[in-house]
N, C-alpha and C positions, 0 to 999 in steps of 0.2 A: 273611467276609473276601474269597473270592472269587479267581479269576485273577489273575494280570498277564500283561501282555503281554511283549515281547524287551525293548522298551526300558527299561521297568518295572523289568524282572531284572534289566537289564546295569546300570541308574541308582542300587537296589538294593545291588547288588553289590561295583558298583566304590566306592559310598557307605560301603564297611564298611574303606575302604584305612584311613581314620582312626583304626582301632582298632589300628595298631602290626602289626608282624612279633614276635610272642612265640611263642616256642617252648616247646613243653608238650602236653600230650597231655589235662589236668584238661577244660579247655574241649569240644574237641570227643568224647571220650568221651561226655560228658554230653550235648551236640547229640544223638550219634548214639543215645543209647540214648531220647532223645524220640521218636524218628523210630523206634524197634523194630528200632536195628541191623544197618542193612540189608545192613552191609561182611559178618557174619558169617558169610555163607553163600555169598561170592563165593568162587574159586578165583583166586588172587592170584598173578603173578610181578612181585616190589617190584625196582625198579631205584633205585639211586644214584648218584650220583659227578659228578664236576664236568664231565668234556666229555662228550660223545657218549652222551649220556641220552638224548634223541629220538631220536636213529636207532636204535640199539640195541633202544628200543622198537618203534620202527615195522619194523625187520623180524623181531621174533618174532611182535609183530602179523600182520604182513603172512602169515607163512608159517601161522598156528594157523589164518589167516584161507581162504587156500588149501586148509589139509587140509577145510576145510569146518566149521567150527566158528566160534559166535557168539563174537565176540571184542571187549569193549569197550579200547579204551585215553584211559590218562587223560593229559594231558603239561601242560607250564606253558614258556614262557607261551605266548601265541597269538603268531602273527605277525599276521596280517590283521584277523581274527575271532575274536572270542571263545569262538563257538562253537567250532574245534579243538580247544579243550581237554579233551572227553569225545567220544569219536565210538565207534563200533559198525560193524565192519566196514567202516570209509573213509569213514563218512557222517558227516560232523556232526552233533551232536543238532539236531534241527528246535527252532526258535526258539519255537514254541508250547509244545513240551514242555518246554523252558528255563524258559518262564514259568511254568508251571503247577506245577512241582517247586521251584522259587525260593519260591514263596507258601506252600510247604509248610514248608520249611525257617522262611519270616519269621515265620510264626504260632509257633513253638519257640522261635525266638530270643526272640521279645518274650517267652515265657514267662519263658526261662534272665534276661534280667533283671530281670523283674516280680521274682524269688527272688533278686534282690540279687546275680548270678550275673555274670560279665566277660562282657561281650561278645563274641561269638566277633570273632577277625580273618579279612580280607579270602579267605585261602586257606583257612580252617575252612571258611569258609562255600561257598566253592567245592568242595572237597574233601568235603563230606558234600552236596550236591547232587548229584555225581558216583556217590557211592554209593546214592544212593537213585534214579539214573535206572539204572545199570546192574542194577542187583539187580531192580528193576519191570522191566525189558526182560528179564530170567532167561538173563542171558549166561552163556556156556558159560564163559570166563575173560575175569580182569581184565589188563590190562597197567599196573601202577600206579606212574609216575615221578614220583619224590621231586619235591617243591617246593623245599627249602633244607634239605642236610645228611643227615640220616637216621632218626639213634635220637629224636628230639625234633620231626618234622618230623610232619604232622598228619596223611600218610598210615600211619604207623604203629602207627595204632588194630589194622592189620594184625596178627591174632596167629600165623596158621598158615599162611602163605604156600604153594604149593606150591615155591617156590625163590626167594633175594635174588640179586639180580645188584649186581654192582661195576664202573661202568665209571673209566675214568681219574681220576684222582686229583689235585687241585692247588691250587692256591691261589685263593678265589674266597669273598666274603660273611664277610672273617677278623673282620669288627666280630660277628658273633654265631658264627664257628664256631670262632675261636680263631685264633694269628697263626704256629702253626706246621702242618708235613705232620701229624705226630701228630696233635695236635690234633682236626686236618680228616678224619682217617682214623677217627680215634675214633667222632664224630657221625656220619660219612658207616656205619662198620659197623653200628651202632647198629641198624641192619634186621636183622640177623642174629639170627635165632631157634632158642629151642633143639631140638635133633634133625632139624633140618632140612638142607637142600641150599643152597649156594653155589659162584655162579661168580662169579670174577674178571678183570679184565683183567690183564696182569702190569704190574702198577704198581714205581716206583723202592721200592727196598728199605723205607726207614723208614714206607711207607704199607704194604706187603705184609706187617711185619711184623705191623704193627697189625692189618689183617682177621685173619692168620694167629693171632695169641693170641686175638681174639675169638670167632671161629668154635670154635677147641678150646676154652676154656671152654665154651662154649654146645652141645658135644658133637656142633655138626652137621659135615658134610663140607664142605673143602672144593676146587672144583676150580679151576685157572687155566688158562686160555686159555692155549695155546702155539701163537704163529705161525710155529714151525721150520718149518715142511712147504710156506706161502706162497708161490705161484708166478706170479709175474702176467706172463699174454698179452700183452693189449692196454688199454690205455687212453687215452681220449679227455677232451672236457671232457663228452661227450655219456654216454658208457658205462664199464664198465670191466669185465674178465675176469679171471682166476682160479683156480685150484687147492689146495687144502687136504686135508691130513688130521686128522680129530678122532676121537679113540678108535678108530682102525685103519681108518675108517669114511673112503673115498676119494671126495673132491665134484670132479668132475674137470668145467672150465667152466664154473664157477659167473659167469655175471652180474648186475652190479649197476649200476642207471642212478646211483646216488647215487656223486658222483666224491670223488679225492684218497686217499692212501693210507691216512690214518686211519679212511676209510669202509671198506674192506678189512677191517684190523683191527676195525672194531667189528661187521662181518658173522660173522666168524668169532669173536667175543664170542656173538653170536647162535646161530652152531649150536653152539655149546660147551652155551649153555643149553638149546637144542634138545632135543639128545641126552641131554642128563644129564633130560629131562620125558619122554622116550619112554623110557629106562631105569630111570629109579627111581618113578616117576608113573605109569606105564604108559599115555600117552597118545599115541596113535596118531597118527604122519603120516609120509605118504610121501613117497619120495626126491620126487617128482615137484609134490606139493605145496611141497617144500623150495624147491627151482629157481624155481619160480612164483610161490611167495610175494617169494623175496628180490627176482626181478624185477620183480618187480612194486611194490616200495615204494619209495616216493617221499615227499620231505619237505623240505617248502618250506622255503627261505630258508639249506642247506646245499648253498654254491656252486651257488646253482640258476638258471639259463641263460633269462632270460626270454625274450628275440629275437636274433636276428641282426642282422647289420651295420647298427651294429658288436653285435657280443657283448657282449646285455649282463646282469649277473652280479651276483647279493645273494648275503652269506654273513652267517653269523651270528656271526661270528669276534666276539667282545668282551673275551676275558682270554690272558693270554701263550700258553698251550698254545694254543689254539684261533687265535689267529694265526700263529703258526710253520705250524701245519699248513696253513691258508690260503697262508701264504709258502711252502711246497713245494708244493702242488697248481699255484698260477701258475708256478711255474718251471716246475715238469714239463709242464702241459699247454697253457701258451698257447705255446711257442715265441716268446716275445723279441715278442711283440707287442705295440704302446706302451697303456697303459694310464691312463685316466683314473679316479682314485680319487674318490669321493666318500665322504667320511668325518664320523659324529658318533660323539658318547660320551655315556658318564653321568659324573658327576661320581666315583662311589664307584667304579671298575673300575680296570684296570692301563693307564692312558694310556700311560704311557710304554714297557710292556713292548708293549703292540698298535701303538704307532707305530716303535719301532724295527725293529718286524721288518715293517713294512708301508710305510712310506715312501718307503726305501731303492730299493724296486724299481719304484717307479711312475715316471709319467712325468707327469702334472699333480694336481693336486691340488684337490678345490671340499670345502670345512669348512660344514656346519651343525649343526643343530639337531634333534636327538627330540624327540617331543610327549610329553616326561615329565617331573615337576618335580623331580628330579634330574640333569636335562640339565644337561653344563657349557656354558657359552658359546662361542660362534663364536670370538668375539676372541682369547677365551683360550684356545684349541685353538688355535690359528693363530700365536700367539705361540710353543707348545710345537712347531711346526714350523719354525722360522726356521733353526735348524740344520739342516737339511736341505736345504735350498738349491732348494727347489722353487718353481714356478709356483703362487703357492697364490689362489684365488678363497673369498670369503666370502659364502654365501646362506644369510638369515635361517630359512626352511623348505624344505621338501624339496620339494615342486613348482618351486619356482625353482631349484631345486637338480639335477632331473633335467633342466628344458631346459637350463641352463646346460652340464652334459653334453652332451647330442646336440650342443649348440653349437659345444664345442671338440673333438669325437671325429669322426675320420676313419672312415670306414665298415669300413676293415681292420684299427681299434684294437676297445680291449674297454672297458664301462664297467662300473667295480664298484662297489659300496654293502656297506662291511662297518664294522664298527665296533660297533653297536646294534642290537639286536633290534627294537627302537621303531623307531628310522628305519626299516629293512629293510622293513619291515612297509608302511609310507605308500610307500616307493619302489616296492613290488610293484605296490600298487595303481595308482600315479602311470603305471609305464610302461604295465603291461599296458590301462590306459584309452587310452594313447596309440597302443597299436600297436594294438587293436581297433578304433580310428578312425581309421587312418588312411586 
């Protein structure tokens, strides 16, 4: 059967999108147990919940990563590269190993339907390559962020986690997770296993109620982050500082390069988890690997600051929660400076709830298009702004859509790209090519 190469894998891969988003666990059990089960032996901390899933990961990551321990993490989706989505201690998997683990995985598959068996979908298939590169590499732990929901999502092959984490809670994917908070709270606890360890963020009541009866059924514990003790120094668009207490345990100037104050809060998500893995797990790390770690993680495409004048800024912001907090990070940190927005969407997300609270505050506006085929259309974005009363420009793709920026942006404004993870993604590349050349 033989290798593939990156392209191979990726063409592969992304080739399997046709087989639907079904939720179910029959399918990829069966994958993995072709493969001899490779998740079985990983040490797992499962993340879910609808915003701040990637950071959250990336700084327990960052910090297990600091104490000195092998640490893979899995995330979804990529911004740039595809490769992001399984890395090992901050590296991306090298693309050759992609390929060669990809080819392992194809030859099961073609088995699973020679035997009349579904075809796995698009994330199975990503999601058991992920386990069988981390378990061949013999990582010390997984860091394993949900793909969609929780208890039915196909990282949950996981049976004995060392801890589930719960980040915020909201409305986000209601076509397969249900059209209420329950609902979303239900699937999203779904990771909760029994006898085991949880942390939570303190999410709005009818979602905390939910973890809260799930977890006591399931006889594990659980803890919720309390940001009573939060005390913030300084912060910039560049850094931000800090003070917390978590279980009596005093982090006194904790900094964090990841800006806006939900990144705060999802820091101290993180040593919530921390501490409850060095206390009940009994896994070793120091205060000083803590600080190092959190400092040190970084993650693309969460209000992250490509160049200078003017400033300019991709956020991943695409569903109501996740805009609001965009809307308070620009308020707080840019000081009233005018802002040229560059915005796309998908067709399936909260248009209306990510423009109303992002509109209002800008100062020009350029509408395109994601390279995804649930992109909605420029025209009809553009329409959905008229009340607003802005200067609104329409560029068919996103390279004409980033010089069109520099165009109208004065060197003392800021240019932002929020809306879609997809756009974000082309715009990283877009600028960063431009400001390396120039």
């Amino acid at each position: 059967m033989g290798d593939m190469n990156y392209e191979q894998a990726l063409e592969y891969i992304h080739g399997t999108y046709k087989f639907g988003s079904k939720l179910g666990l029959e399918n990829i059990n069966y994958l993995l147990e072709l493969l001899d089960n490779p998740h079985e032996n990983l040490k797992v901390i499962h993340i879910a919940g609808t915003n701040g899933k990637g950071s959250t990961s990336s700084f327990i990551h960052g910090v297990l990563k600091s104490a000195g321990y092998k640490v893979g993490l899995y995330t979804s989706p990529y911004i740039e590269e595809f490769t992001e989505r399984m890395q090992i201690n901050g590296e991306k998997i090298n693309k050759q190993t992609l390929g060669a683990i990809t080819a392992i995985v194809k030859e099961k598959i073609q088995r699973m339907v020679e035997e009349g068996r579904n075809h796995p979908t698009e994330f199975e298939v990503v999601t058991a390559i992920a386990f069988l590169y981390f378990s061949q590499e013999k990582v010390d732990f997984v860091v394993l962020e949900v793909g969609m929901g929780g208890g039915l999502d196909a990282t949950n092959v996981v049976k004995n986690p060392l801890l589930s984490v719960i980040t915020p809670i909201d409305y986000d994917h209601t076509d397969y997770l249900g059209d209420t908070l329950e609902k979303i709270a239900f699937e999203k606890a779904g990771i909760i296993k029994e006898n085991n360890f949880v942390v939570a963020y303190p999410q709005n009541h009818e979602a905390l109620k939910v973890v809260e009866d799930v977890t006591s059924e399931r006889n594990s514990s659980l803890t919720i982050a309390n940001f009573d003790t939060v005390e913030v120094h300084q912060r910039s668009i560049y850094e931000q500082q800090f003070s917390v207490e978590i279980f009596g345990e005093k982090y006194n100037d904790v900094k964090i390069q990841l800006t806006g104050q939900h990144q705060i809060y999802n820091c101290c998500l993180a040593l919530t988890a921390l501490e409850i893995l060095k206390k009940h797990r009994n896994i070793e790390i120091s205060k000083e690997a803590i600080y190092d770690g959190l400092y040190s993680t970084k993650w693309i495409g969460r209000l992250e600051v490509l160049s200078k004048d003017p400033i300019t800024i991709i956020d991943g912001a695409h569903n109501l929660q996740s805009a609001a907090a965009l809307k308070n990070s620009i308020e707080t940190l840019l000081n009233g400076r005018k802002i040229t927005f560059v915005v796309a969407m998908l067709k399936d997300k909260d248009v209306k709830g990510v423009l109303q609270n992002l509109i209002p505050i800008m100062d020009k506006v350029i509408v395109t298009t994601p390279n995804n085929p649930r992109a909605m259309d420029p025209d009809e974005l553009a329409k959905e702004l008229v009340e607003f009363g802005k200067d609104i420009a329409i560029c068919k793709d996103v390279p004409s859509a980033v010089e069109r920026a520099y165009e109208l942006t004065p060197s003392d404004g800021v240019i932002l790209f929020a809306g879609s993870l997809y756009m974000i993604g082309e715009a990283r590349s877009t600028v960063n090519n431009k400001v390396t050349n120039k």
